[in-house]
C-alpha angles and dihedrals in degrees: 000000000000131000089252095046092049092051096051092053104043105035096066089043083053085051085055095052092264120118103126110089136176118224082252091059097049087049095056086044084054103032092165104059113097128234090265099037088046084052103055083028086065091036089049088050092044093055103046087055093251087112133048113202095215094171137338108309092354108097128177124226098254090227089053098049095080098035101051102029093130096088102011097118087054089049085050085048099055082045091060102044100041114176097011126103100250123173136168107258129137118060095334098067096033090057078048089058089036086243084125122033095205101093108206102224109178100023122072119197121214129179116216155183089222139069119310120235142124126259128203102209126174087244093047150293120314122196124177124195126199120256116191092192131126116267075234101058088038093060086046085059100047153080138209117211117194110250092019119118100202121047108242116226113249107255098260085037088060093039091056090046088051089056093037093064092040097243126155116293096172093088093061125108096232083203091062102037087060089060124102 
């Protein structure tokens, strides 16, 4: 993997919205690099700034970094969860809908179908929590926002998910929560 060919590959996909890439998905980009080659090449990229290491095997597009930071830490969350129904729910999204005051400004809380577990990314925490619940169910509770990588959970739905894990609802304004 060299600086020009990484360009050349990754420039056109930002262009297309795509910039968050799991080692599996740069290997495919660059299928002739070897095990060992596709390793210091990561590392080389990394480096020079071409390449973000958001999380173990998700990596960021270094350009896009900067220009589409507003939602960078939902795209790395997707990265991290392929293939599983994930959506913003817990304290992220209430301060979202003003049911909590605390804003969580480096932490970002995601439901999902896949395995829980907590993420130091260089845009923020993400944690995810476990949810057993029907994709059906699931669709019913959310949202999708345009331009938003993750569905958001509807306000009740995110109350309820709050009380289901057993966090904190002291900090909730009851006026609010009752809002639609």
């Amino acid at each position: 993997m060299k600086r020009m060919e990484l360009l050349y590959q990754l420039s056109p996909l930002e262009r297309k919205g795509i910039f968050v890439y799991s080692r599996r998905e740069l290997e495919k980009l660059f299928p002739n690099d070897d095990e060992k080659a596709m390793e210091k090449g990561l590392q080389r990229m990394c480096k020079d700034g071409l390449l973000v290491r958001a999380a173990r095997g998700v990596y960021v597009f270094g350009p896009a970094a900067t220009r589409h930071r507003g939602w960078m830490i939902e795209h790395v969350a997707q990265a991290l969860r392929p293939g599983e129904f994930n959506y913003v729910s817990l304290e992220s999204i209430l301060s979202e809908y003003g049911v909590i005051s605390q804003i969580p400004v480096d932490r970002l809380t995601v439901m999902t179908t896949g395995a829980k577990g907590t993420h130091q990314t260089p845009f923020g925490v993400i944690e995810f929590t476990h949810t057993r619940r029907s994709i059906a169910d699931l669709l019913d509770r959310t949202l999708v926002v345009e331009g938003r990588p993750l569905r958001i959970a509807k306000k009740q739905a995110a109350i309820q998910d709050l009380r289901r894990v057993g966090r904190n609802v002291d900090m909730m304004d009851m006026d609010e929560a009752e809002d639609e």
